[in-house]
N, C-alpha and C positions, 0 to 999 in steps of 0.2 A: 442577631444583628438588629438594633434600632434604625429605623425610617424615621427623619426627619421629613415632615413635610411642613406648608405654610398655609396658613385655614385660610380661607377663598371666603367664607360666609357674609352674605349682606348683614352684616350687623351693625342698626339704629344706632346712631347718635344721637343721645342725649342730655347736654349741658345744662344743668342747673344751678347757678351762681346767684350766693344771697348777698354779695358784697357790690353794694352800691360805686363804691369808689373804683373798685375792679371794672365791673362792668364799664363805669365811665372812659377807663382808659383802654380797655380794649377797644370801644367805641371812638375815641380820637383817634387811635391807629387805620381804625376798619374805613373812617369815611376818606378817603384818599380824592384827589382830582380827576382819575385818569382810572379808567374802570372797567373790564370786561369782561364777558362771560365766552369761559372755554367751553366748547361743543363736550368731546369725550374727556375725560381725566382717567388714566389707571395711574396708577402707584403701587411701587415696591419698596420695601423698607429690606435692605441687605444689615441690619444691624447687629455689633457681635453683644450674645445671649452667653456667652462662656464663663461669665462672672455671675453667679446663684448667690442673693442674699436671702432669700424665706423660703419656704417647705410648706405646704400644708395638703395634707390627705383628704379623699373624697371617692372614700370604694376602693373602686381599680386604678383610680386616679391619683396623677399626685401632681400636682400644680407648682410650678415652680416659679419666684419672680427672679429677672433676670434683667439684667441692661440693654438687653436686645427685646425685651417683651416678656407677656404672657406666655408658659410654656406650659404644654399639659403631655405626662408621658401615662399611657396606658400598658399596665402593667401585664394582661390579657395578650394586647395583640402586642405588644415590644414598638410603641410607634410613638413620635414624638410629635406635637401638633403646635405650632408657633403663632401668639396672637398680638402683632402689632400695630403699631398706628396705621399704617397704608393698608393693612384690612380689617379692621375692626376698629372700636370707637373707642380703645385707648386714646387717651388725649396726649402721653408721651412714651416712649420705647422702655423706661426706667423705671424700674417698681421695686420700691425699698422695703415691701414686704406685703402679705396675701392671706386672705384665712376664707375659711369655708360655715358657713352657718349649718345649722340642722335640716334648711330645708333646700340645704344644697347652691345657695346662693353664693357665690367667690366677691368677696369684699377685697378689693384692690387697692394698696396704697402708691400712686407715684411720688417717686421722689420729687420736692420741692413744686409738688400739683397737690392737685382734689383727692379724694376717696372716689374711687368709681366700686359701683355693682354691678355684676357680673351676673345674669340669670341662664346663660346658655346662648340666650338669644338675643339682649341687645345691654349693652352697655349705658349705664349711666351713672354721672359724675357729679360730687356734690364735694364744694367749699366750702368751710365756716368762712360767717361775718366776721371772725377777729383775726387779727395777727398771728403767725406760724411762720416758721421757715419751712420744715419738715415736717413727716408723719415718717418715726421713726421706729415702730413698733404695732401689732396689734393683737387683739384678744377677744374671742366672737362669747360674748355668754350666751347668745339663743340668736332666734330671729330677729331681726333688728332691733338687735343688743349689743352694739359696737363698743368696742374701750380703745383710745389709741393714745398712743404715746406722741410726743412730740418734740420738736428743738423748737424751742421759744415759746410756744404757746402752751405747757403744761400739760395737765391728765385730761383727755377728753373723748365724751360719750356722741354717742351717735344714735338717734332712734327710730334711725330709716327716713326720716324729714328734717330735724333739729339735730343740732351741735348742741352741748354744753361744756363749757369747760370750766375746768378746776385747777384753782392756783393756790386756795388756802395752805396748801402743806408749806411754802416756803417763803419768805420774806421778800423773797428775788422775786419782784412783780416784774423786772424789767425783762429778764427772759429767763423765763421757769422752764424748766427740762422734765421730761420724762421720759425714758430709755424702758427698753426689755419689761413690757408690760405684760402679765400675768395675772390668771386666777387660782386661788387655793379650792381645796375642796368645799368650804363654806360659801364661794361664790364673792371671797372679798378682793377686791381689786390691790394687785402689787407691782409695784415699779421700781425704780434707781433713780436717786435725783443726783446729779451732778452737774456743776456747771461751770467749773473753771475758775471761777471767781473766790467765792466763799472757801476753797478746798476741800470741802467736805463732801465725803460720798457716802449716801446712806440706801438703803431700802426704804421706801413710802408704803404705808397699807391704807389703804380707804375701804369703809366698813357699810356705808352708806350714810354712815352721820358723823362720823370719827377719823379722826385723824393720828395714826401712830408708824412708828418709825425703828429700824433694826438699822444698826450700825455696828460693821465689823470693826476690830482694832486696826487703829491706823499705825501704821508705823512712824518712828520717829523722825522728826523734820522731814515730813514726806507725803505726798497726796496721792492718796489710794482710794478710785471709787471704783464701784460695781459696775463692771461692762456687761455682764450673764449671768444669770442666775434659777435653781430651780428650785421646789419642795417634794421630797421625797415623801411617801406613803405616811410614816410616822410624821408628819410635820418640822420636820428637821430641813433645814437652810444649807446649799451648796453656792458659792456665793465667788463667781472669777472675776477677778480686778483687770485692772489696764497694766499694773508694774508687778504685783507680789502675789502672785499664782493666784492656789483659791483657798478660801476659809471655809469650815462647816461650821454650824452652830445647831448642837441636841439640845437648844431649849436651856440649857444652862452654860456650855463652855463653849472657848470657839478651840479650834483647832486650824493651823494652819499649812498648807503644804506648795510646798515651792523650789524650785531648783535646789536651793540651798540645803535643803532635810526633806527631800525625797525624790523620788525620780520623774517626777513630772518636769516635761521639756516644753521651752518656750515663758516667758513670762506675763505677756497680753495675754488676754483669753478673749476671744471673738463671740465663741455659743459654748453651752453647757447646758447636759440634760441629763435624769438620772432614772433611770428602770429596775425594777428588780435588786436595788443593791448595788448598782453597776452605775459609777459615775462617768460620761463621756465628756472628755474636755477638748474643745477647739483653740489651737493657736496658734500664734504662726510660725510656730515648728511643727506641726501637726497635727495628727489628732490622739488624745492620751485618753487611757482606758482604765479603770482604777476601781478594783472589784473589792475593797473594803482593805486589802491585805499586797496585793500584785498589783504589778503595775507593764502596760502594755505602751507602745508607742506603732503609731501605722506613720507613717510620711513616704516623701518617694523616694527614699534610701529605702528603708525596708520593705517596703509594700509597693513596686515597679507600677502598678494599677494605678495607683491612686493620682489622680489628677492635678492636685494643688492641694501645697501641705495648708491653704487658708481653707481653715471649714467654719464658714456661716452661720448653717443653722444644722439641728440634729433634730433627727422626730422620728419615732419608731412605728411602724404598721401590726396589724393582727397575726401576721406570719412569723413574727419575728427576725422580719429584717429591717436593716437600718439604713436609714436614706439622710447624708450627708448636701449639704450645697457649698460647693465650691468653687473658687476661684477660677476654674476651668471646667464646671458643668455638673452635673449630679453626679452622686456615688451611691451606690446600694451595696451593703455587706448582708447577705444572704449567708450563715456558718462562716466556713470561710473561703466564700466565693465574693471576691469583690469585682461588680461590674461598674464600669464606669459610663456616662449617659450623656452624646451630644444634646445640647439644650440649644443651639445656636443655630443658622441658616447663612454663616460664613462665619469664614478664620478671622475675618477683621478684626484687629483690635477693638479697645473702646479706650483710642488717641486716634490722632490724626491718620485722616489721608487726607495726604498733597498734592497727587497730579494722577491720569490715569489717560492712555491712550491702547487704544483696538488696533492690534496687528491684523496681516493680510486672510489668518483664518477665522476671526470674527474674535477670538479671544480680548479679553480684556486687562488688562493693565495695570498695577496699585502700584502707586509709591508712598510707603506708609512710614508712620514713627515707626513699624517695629520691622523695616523690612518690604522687600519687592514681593508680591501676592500678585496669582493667575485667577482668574475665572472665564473657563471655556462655555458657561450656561449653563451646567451642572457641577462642574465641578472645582472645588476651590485649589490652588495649592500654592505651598510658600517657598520661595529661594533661600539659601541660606547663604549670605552674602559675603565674602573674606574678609571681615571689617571689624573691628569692635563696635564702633557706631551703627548699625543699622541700619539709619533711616534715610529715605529719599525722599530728597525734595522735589526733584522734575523728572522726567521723562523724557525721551526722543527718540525718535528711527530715523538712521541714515536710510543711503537710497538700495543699500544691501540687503535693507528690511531689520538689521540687525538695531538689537534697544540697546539707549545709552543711557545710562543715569548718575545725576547728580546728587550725592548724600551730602548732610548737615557737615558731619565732620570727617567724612573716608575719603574725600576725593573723589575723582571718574570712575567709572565700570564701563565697558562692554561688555554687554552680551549675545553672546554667540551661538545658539545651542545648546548645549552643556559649557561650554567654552565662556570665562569668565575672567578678562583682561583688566587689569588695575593699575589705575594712572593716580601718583597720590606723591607728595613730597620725598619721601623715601626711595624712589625708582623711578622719577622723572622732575624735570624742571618747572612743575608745577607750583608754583609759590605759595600753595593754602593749599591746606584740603578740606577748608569749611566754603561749601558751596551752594549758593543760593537758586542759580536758574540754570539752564543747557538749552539751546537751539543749536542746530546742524542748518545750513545754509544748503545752496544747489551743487554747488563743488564738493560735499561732505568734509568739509571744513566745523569740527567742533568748537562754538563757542560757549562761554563758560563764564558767568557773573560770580565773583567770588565776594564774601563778607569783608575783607578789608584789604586784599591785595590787588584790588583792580579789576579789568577785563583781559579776560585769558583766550587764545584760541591753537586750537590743534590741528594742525596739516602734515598729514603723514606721523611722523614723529617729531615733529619739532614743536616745541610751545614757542607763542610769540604773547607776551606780557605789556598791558597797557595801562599806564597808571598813573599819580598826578606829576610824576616827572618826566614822562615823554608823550604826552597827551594833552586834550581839554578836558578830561576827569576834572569833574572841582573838588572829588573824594575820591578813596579807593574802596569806600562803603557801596557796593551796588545791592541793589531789589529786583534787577528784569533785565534780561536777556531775551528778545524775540526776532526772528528773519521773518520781513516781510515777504509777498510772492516776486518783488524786484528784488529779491535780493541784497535789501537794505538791511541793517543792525540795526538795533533798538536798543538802546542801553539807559537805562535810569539809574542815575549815581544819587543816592542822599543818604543822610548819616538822621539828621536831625533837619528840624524847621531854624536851628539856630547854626547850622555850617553851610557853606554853599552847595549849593546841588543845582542838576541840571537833569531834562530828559538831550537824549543825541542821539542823533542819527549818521550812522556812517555806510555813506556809499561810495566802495571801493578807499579811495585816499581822503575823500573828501568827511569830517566832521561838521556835524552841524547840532548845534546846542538851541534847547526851548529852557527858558526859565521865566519864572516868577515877575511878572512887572507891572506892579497896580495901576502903569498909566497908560498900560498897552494892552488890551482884548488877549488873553491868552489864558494858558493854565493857572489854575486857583489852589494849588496844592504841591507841595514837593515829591508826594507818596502816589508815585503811577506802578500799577500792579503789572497788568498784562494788556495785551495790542493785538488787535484784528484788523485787516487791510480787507475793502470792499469798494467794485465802484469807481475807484479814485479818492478815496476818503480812506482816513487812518482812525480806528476810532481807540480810544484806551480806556480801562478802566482806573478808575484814581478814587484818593482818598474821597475825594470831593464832587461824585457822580463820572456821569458820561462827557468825556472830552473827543472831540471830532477835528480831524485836520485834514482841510481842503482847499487847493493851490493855495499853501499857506496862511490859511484863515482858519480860526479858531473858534469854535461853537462849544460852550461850554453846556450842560443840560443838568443841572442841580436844585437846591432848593430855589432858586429866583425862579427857571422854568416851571416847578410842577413839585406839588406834595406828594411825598414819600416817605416810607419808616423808618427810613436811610441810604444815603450816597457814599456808603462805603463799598464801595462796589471793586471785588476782588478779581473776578476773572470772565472773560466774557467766548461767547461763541455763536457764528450765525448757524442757522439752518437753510432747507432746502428755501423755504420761502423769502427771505433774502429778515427773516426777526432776526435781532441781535438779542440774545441771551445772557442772562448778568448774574453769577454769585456775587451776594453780600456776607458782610461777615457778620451780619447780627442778627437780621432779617430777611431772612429765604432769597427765593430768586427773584428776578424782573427781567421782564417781555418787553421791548422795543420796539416797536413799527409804524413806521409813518407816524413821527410824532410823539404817539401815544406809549404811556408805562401802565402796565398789568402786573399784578406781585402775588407772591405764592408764599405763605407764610404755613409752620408748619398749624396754627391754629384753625385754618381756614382748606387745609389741604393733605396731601401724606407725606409731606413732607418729613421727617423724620426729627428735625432740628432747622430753624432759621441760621445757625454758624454753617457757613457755606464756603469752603477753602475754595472749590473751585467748582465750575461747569463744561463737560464734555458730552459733546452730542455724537453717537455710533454710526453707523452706515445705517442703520432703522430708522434714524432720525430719534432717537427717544436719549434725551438727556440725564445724566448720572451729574450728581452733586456729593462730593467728596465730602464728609464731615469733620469736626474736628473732635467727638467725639463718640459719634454717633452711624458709623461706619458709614454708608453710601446710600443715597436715597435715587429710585429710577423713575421717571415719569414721561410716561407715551402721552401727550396730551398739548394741548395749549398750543394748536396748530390755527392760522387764522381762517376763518371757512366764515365769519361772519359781520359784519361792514362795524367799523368802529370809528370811535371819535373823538380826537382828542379833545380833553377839557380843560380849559385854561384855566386858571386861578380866577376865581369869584365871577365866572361867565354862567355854572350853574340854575337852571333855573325849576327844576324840582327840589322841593325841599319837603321832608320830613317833620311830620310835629305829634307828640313829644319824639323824644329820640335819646334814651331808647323807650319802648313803645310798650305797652302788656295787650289790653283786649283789643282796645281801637289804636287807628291810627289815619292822622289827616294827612292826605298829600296833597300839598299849593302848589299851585304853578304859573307860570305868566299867562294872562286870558287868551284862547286859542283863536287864531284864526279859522282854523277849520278842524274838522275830525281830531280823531287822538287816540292814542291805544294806549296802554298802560297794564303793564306785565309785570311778576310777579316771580321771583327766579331763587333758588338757592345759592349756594357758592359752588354747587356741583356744575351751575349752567342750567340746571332742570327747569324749565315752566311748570308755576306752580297753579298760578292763577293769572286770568286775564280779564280785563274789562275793554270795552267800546266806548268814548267817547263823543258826543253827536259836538256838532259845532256850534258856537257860542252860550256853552253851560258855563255854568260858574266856575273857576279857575279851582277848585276845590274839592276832594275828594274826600268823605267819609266812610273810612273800612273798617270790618269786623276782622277781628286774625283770629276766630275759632280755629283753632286744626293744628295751630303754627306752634311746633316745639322752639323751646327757650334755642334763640342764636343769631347768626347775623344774614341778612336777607338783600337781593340787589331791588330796588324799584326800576321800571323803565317806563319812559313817557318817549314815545314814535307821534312825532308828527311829522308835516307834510318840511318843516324847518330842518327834520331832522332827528338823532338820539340823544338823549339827557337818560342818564342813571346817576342813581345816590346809593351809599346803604343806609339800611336801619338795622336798628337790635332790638328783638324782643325779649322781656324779661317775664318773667312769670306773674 
């Protein structure tokens, strides 16, 4: 049996970024208005690992990258060890590929990130100066002797400080490719260039001073390039395309083999690798076996084990067994014992989840693209729903305790137990079954915001249908169904910013509509997400920030109030101390209180992903943010336990010079009238350093930042006035 467990280790972060222009804009993000330091932060990262794109060996070890993180299984003890962004100094959950040097170092590629190194013990990440989409490939020839493939930015080397990159092989300076990088046994570098443009797909060889090229026959009127490929012992080319299987080439002919004239199955080829005479082809019909003469095929028709007929990568150990990465986790073929190898620390897809609510035994709640998902604290499990469509969009418990859910296109569900009741066009007067939101009111009255047929609600068994012919609907397009704790509806109808829309509120017979009116104090947006009642105040989330309504008065809190990375704020929720909590959908979460915005972005925190579909706080008070690709991120932390201040736009009066900063750094501030403290803090909240201020020195402060790794830092200046914090960045 494998044990999955989640590595706990402090392991250092450290960012190293040589791209001037980067740093600047991370730095216009980082210095925000409104600024706080959280006492404790933990962080979980629930992200699904299920999907294996690289392999690479190390002993007993075998390092897996995944979309859920860093995965290491020990082949010794049968245990599986997960290293993600909320414990480790991954900078993101998603690693497009992994390799291991001689002295044991794991060179790390994230997708659409840095190159991070891996020494056991701390993490660190290095970006080239130039343009890259991707690091789509890698190849370790010694100790910092990197080779990496890329999308856009060409063949490039790495030598443990410096980039370089190489674009001479193709004419395409605009964005040069380099796929499934490899070395021969001469040590000369080999690639795929392909780029969609040109149609041509060739092999690249760089020799160290040369430039040469292997091109299989293309077929006719038809673009065939090299998605995988290996060299076998005698120097002979195994070579799988995107359309037309694979080709050999012994140095003089090619030979082709393809559905068409021989029994290889599948047409893509994903990875290919060749031992002993024995070529292994991934695709996505399988995996095909092809011993010079036979031909074998494993998928989960014939081989029940096998996890997913997509096989990634292939890479053989000293045992002679073979470790697959698949689309649903590792595979080892050991003779013929195939074991199959969780890599992941939930079932979560890597798509959406949408809504998530904690029944009366603590358990927890997913309504996902693929499907309603449990987790009771250890353990995951998934519903299998009577729908073709899957996915739920909302959640809710009547007062029976019983969960109802809303799916995209299946209509209603009750859930009962095992017991699983379906309200859906076919078997009741339900007028759609594409459904956007569910609230249950005090009377266990189901209502129900549908995509284009209106407001629906359920009493007993009768639906009762509200829409723009016997209503104030100004559409029958709705976004939000919520019951306040009076028992009012909440319904926001919008299609577009070009049809009319309204938010409305209905209590009992009475409708009442809020729209759009530049010449009247109110909402700045037609797209309101979700609604929290506190107080006497309505507050909602919308396209355009924080909107608040009180005895009929409307406080809007956006960019005019106060700088933020965004007011797209999708879902909101108080806690015990009366903060309002905020999913955004592009830019983590934000912390409301008295005034003041605090933001949690995944750069600065564990957050797992800034796409934030939504925010639920548990009976523990610790908040889950649903991703949309990136399964569920948890955070115990960001409780107020220390005096804060709102900062209004340009009232600042510590300021930072330069910014960002390397060895020194000046901080100005208005002349003190008296004392001053001036501290020194991480993004963790840690006191780093502090100084004492006496009264009437110069408003000016010259600091040495020995000590201080490359990243973003908070200043704080305490006088007798008051708190002022800034950030800065230090660059190397």
């Amino acid at each position: 049996m494998t044990i999955i467990k989640v590595a706990v280790k402090g392991i250092k972060n450290v960012v190293e970024v040589n791209e001037m222009k980067r740093l600047v804009a991370l730095l216009a993000l980082a210095l925000l208005c409104c600024l706080v330091l959280a006492q404790t932060e933990t962080w979980l990262n629930y992200s699904p690992g299920q999907r294996c794109n690289s392999l690479a060996l190390d002993g007993d070890l075998v390092w897996i990258g995944t979309t859920g993180g860093l995965a290491c299984y020990n082949r010794a003890s049968q245990t599986v060890e997960v290293f993600n962004h909320a414990n480790s100094g991954l900078p993101s959950n998603r690693i497009s590929c992994v390799g291991v040097d001689p002295a044991g170092v794991k060179w790390i590629c994230i997708s659409h990130g840095p190159l991070v190194r891996f020494d056991g013990n701390a993490m660190q990440s290095f970006s080239p100066g130039f343009w890259y989409l991707n690091f789509t490939s890698i190849a370790v020839a010694g100790v910092n002797d990197i080779w990496l493939g890329t999308e856009l930015g060409g063949l490039v080397h790495f030598d443990g400080a410096n980039f370089t990159q190489y674009t001479g092989y193709t004419s395409n300076q605009v964005n040069p490719n380099a796929f499934d990088v490899q070395l021969d046994s001469m040590g000369r570098v080999w690639f795929s260039n392909h780029d969609g443009t040109s149609l041509i797909g060739e092999l690249v060889c760089w020799d160290g001073a040369n430039w040469s090229y292997l091109r299989h026959p293309q077929p006719q009127s038809a673009y065939s390039c090299a998605t995988a490929f290996d060299i076998d012992d005698n120097g002979h080319f195994w070579i799988g395309t995107n359309q037309f299987g694979v080709f050999h080439y012994d140095g003089a002919a090619w030979t082709q083999y393809s559905e068409d004239n021989s029994q290889l199955q599948g047409r893509y080829v994903l990875s290919l690798a060749e031992r002993n005479g024995w070529v292994w082809i991934g695709t996505e019909e399988g995996l095909n076996v092809f011993t010079g003469s036979v031909w074998a095929i494993y998928n989960n028709t014939t081989t029940p084990s096998m996890l997913s007929n997509d096989v990634w990568d292939i890479v053989f150990d000293d045992i002679d067994s073979s470790w697959f990465a698949t689309g649903q986790g590792l595979m080892r073929k050991l003779g013929t014992l195939w074991m199959p190898i969780n890599t992941s620390n939930t079932i979560l897809s890597a798509n959406r989840v949408n809504a998530q609510l904690q029944t009366a035994d603590g358990t927890q709640w997913f309504g996902t693209y693929d499907g309603l998902v449990s987790f009771d604290g250890q353990n995951w499990e998934r519903t299998n729903l009577p729908a073709d469509d899957q996915e739920v969009v909302d959640l809710a418990l009547d007062g029976a305790g019983n969960l109802w859910l809303a799916l995209r296109n299946g209509g209603v569900m009750k859930y009962e137990g095992d017991d699983i009741m379906v309200y859906n066009t076919g078997n009741s007067t339900l007028p759609s079954n594409n459904c956007k939101a569910l609230a249950i009111d005090s009377q266990n009255r189901i209502w129900l915001a549908t995509f284009a047929q209106g407001l629906c609600r359920l009493e007993g068994n009768t639906w009762t249908v509200w829409n723009t012919s016997n209503s104030l609907l100004p559409t029958n397009y709705l976004t939000m169904v919520e019951v306040d704790p009076l028992d009012n509806i909440w319904v926001n109808a919008a299609r577009n910013n070009y049809e009319p829309w309204a938010l409305i509120r209905i209590s009992g017979d009475i409708w009442t509509p809020y729209v759009y009116d530049p010449a009247v104090p109110g909402l700045t947006t037609f797209w309101v997400n979700d609604m929290q009642y506190r107080d006497g105040c309505w507050w909602f989330a919308t396209s355009d920030g924080l909107a608040k309504l009180e005895d009929e008065t409307w406080t809007i809190y956006n960019g005019d109030y106060c700088q933020l990375p965004s007011f797209n704020f999708r879902s909101l929720a108080f806690d015990a101390q009366g903060c309002l909590w905020i999913a955004t959908l592009s830019h983590g979460i934000v912390r409301f209180h008295e005034g003041s915005f605090s933001t949690w972005q995944n750069a600065d925190s564990g957050l797992a992903s800034d796409q934030c579909n939504y925010i639920h706080l548990d009976s523990q008070g610790r908040k889950w943010m649903g991703h949309q690709y990136d399964g569920v991120s948890v955070f115990s932390g960001g409780d107020v336990e220390v005096a804060e201040e709102g900062l209004p736009i340009d009232s600042q009066t510590l300021r930072i010079c330069p910014n960002p900063f390397s060895d020194r750094v000046c901080l100005t501030m208005d002349q003190l009238r008296g004392g001053a403290k001036v501290s020194l803090f991480n993004l963790r909240g840690q006191l780093l350093r502090q100084w004492e201020l006496p009264s009437g020195m110069k408003p000016e402060l010259d600091l040495g930042t020995e000590g201080l790794a490359s990243g973003v830092y908070i200043w704080q200046l305490e006088t007798d006035q008051g708190i002022q914090r800034a950030k800065g960045l230090k660059i190397r």
